[in-house]
N, C-alpha and C positions, 0 to 999 in steps of 0.2 A: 541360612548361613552362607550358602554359594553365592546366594544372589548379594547376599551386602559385600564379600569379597571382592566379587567380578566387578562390582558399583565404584568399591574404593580405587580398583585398579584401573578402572575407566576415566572414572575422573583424574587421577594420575596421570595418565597417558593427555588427555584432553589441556587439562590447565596447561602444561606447558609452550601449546600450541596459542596462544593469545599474543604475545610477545612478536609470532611471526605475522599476526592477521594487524598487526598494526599499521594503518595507511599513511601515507606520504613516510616510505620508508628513505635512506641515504643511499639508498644501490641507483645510480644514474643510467638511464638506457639498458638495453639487452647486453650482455656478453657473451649471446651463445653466439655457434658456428653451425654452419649448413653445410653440409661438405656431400651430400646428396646430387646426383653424377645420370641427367636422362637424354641420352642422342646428342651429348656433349655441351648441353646447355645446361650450366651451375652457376654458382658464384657460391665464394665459402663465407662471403660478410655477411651473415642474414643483417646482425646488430644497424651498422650500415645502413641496409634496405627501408628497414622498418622506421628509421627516422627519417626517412627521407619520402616516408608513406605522405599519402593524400586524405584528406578527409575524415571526417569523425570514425570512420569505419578503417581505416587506415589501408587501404589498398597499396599494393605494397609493387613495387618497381625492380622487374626482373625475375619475380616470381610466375608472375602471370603468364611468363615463355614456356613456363613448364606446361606438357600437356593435363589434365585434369585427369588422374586415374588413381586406382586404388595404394599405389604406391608413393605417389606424390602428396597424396591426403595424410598418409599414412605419415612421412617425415614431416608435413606443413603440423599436423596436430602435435610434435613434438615443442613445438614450440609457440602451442596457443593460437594457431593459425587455423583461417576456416575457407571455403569457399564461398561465398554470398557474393551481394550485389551493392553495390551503390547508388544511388538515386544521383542524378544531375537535371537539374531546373534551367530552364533559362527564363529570366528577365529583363524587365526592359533599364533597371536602375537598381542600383546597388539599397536604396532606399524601400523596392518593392522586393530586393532577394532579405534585407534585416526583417520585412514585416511579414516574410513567408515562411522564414524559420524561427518564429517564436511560435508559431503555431503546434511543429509537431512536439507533441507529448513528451514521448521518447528521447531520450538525452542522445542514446546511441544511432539516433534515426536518422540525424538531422544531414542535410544533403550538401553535392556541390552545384555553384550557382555561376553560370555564365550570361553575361551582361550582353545581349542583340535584341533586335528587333525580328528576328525570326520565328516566328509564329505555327509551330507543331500543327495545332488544331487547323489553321488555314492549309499547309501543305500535307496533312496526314486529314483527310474528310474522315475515311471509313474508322467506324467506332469499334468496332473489330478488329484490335492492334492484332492480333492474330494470321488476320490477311493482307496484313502489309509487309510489304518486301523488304529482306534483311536489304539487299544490296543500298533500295534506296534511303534506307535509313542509316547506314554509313556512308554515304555518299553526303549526305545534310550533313549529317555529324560532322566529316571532316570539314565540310564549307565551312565552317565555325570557325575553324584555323585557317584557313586561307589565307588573310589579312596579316597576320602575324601581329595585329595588335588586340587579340581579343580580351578583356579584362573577366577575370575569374575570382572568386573567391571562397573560401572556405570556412568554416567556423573555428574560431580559436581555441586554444584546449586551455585557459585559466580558468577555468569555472573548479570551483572543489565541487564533486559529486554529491559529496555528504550534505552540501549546501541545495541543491538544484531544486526547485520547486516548478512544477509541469505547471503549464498553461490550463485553463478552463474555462468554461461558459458558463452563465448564471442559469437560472428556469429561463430568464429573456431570451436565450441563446446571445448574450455580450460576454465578448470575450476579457479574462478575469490573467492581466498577462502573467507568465512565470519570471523566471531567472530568465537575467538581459546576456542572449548569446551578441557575441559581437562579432563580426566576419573580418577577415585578413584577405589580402592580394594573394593572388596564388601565381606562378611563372607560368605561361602556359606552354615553354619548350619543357620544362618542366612533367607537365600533366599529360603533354604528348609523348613523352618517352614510357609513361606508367600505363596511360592509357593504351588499349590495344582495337583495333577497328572490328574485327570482326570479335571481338565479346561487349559491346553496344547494342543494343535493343533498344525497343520503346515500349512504354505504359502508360496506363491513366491512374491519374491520381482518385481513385474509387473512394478516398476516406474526404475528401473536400469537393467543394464543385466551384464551376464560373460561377459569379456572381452579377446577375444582371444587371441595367439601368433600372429598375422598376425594384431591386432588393431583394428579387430574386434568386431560386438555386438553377443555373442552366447544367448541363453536359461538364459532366468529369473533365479538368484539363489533362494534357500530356505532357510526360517526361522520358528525357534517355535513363536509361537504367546501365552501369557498368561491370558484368559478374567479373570475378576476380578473387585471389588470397588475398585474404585482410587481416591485419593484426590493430586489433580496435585501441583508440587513444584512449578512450573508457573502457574497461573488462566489466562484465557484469560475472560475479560470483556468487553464492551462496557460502555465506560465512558458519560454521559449527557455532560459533561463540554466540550466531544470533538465535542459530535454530535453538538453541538451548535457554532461549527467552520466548521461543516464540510461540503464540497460541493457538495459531494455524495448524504447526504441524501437532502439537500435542490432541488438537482436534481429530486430525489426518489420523495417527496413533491409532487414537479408538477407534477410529475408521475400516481402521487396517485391522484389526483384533475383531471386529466385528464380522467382516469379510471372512477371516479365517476361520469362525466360530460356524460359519456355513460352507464349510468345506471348500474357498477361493487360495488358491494360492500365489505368491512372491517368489518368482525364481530369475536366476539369470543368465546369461547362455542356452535361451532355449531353441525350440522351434523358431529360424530364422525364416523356412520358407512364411510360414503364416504371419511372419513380421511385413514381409516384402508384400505378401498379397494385401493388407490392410493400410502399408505405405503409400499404394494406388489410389485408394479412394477415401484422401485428405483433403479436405478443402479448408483453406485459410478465411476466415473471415477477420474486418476489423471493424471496431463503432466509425462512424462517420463522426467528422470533428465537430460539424456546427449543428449537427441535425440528432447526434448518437445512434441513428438507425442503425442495424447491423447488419452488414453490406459484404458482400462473397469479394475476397481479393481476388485469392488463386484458386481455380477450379482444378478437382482430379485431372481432367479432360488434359488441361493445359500443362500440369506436371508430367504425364504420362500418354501424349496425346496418340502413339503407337505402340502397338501390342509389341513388336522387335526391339522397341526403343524402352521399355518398362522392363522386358525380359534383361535385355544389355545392362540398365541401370542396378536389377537386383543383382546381376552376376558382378557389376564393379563390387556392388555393396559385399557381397558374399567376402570378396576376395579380401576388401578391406578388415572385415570383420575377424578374417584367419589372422591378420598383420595387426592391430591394434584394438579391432573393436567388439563388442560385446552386444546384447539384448536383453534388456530387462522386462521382464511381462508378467500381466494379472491371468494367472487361467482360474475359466469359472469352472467348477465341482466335476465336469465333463473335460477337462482341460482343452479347451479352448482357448485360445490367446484372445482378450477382450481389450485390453491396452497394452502399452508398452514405452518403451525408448528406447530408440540404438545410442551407443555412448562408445568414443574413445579413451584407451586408457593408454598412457604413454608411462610407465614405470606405477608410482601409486596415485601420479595424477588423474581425474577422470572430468569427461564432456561428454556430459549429455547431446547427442547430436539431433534430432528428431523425435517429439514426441506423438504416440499416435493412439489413436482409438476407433473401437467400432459403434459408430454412430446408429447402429441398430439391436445394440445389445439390451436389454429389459433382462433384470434377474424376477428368477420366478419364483411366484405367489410363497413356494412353502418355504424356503432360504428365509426366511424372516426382515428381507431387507426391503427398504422402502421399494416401490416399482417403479416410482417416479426419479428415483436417483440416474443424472445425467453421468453420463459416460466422463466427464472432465473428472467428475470425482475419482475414479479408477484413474486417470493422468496424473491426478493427482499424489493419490496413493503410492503408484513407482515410485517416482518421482522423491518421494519422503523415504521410502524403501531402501532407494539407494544414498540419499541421505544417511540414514540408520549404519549401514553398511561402511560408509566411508567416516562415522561417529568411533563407531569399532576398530577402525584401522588407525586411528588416531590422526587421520586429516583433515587438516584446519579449516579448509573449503571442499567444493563440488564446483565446477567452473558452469557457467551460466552460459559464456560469450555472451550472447546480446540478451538484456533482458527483458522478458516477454511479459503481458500481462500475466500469463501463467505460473512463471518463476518470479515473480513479481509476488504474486498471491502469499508463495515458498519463500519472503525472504530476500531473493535475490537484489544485486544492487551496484550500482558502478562503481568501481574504482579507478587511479590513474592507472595506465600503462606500465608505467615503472614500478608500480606499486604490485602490481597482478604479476611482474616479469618477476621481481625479488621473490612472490610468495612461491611462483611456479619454480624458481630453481631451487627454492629451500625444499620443495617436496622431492624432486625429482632427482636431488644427489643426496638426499638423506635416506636414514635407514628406516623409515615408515614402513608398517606393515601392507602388506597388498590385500585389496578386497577378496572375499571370499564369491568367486564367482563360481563355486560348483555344487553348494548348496542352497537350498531355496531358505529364505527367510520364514525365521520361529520366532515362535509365540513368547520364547522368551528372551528373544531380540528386542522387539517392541515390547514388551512391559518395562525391560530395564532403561531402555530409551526413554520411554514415559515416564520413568522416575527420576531421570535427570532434566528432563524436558517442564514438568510439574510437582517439584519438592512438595511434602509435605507441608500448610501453613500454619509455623508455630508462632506465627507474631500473636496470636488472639489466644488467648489463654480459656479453658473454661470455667466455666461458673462453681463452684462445688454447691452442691445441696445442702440446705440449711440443715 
């Protein structure tokens, strides 16, 4: 009787939220305010900023002054901002930058493109962008501008998300093209006032290679990379209204109930340090485009590549985490943290920041769980957990920022900017309940989860006995 109460009151609370997950809402641009005050570098227009951003990832001008710390993360996440990177390609013709961005997958990946004949690979030899010099890689950079006529472009943002259809290769490896991105002129006094010199870097493109005369795959090309606050012109979110069709997580679910039937538990705010230790030793992989090999993007090494520099980074994180952020994690029967995610939560909105796992974890023989089960599945699991969690607080989304194969799997999925900025202010001045982050997730969390996630099916009637 409790549970069909708590079920009515759930959906209750839930339906009403559909109204606000509606896309191409009427709210135009941001109307918040930054008023956020470091060594007298502010501005209080974020709204402003953010239109006046660069790029699919929306690099955002004037933000990027602020130095990167826990407290700057802390107000940029109030208003759907994150720190990442942006990709910048050069090529030789605006015809070779259209036929390089149909390529990547990802709607929210897709890069800026500067139109020279300057050739990375020819002036960067060593393949080990690692040992090549920040200096001279700003110093190129800026050559780019030197001329003051250099032609730039970007991807335009008229695509509906809900439309977009990812590029692919057949068994032949021929590519099978998606949704036709189209590129715009971009000013480049413009992209030199957003752009900053010393947060430029370079990388190789690990997920594509040169292509020979002979048809060939040669050597990974190189690109500038620009870290920076982004506020993305696509948001990728996790909608409630889908999870509540979906079969994944109703999967995840019994996942999740199975796990706990062997003594694993769902909690959040825990053990942060054994979050930070397990943040160390992440390595990014992605498929290769033409080839799907699964190829190491970013090595631990390269994330953490100093013991002072990993301590520095978890003491940012620590600090962050008092200010806005949280940890969600799977401990096994010994409680041990075996996955996780850190997440920001700015009122009852919440971001998942980083998800992580330990890639040497095997549950044992008498826990009754397969032993071959990979560690993604535990990612996975959170990840639905705090789903669940924000199911009960009656929020309409879980914000994604960019979305990943992984929140991909979950659901996740782009929206316009305008669209993500309406839903985030409906939650964030409304009277939404706040997650429950000082209890670990029950058993009968997830079953009533599962009962809204997989009704009953009464379209099939049964047969009566003759």
């Amino acid at each position: 009787m409790i549970k069909t109460i708590s079920l009515l009151v759930l959906i209750s609370v839930i339906l009403p939220i559909r109204a606000l997950a509606t896309p191409h809402s009427s709210v135009c641009g941001p109307q918040m305010l930054l008023t956020y005050d470091m060594k007298k570098t502010y501005f209080t227009d974020i709204g402003k900023a953010i239109e006046d951003s660069v790029g699919f990832r929306g690099l955002v001008y004037k933000l990027n002054r602020l130095p990167k710390g826990p407290e700057a993360e802390a107000e940029a996440a109030k208003h759907g901002m994150f720190y990442w990177r942006q990709n910048i390609y050069l090529v030789k013709s605006k015809a070779e930058a259209e036929a390089h961005v149909q390529l990547e997958p990802n709607l929210g990946n897709k890069g800026m493109y500067i139109v020279t004949d300057v050739n990375l690979d020819e002036i960067f030899k060593e393949a080990d962008v690692s040992k090549i010099s920040n200096e001279e890689v700003k110093k190129v950079f800026a050559s780019l501008f030197a001329g003051g006529q250099v032609k730039m472009f970007e991807p335009d943002d008229s695509i509906n998300p809900e439309d977009y259809v990812k590029p692919t290769f057949d068994k032949d490896k021929k590519l099978i093209p998606g949704t036709k991105i189209n590129l715009v002129r971009v000013d480049p006094k413009k992209a030199l006032e957003i752009y900053l010199p010393d947060n430029v870097a370079i990388s190789t493109e690990v997920e594509r290679s040169t292509v020979l005369p002979d048809g060939s795959y040669g050597p990974a090309p190189k690109f500038f990379f620009h870290y920076g606050w982004h506020a993305p012109k696509y948001h990728g979110v996790m909608m409630v209204q889908d999870v509540l069709k979906s079969t994944e997580h109703r999967d995840i679910m019994r996942f999740i109930l199975k796990f706990m039937a062997a003594k694993y538990n769902f909690v959040f705010n825990g053990n942060l340090d054994e979050t930070f230790n397990l943040l160390a030793v992440q390595d990014r992989r992605r498929h290769h485009f033409e080839t799907d090999a699964v190829l190491l993007v970013d090595p631990s090494a390269n994330r953490y590549p100093l013991k002072d520099k990993k301590e520095n980074i978890a003491s940012e994180l620590k600090k962050l985490a008092n200010l806005t952020g949280f940890s969600g994690q799977v401990l096994d029967p010994n409680g041990k943290v075996i996955s996780g995610h850190i997440a920001n939560q700015e009122g009852p909105a919440v971001t998942p920041e980083t998800v992580f796992g330990d890639r040497n974890w095997k549950p044992s023989p008498e826990s009754g769980i397969n032993p071959k089960t990979p560690i993604v599945d535990a990612q996975k699991m959170i990840m639905t957990a705090l789903v669940i969690r924000a199911m009960f607080a009656g929020l309409p989304y879980v914000d994604a920022g960019m979305v990943t194969p992984l929140t991909a799997q979950l659901g996740a999925t782009y929206i316009r900017r305008a669209d993500y900025e309406a839903l985030r202010l409906a939650v964030t001045s409304s009277s939404y309940l706040f997650l429950d982050l000082r209890n670990p997730l029950t058993r009968e969390e997830v079953e009533l989860a599962l009962a809204l996630v997989s009704p009953p099916d009464t379209s099939k009637k049964k047969k009566k006995n003759p």
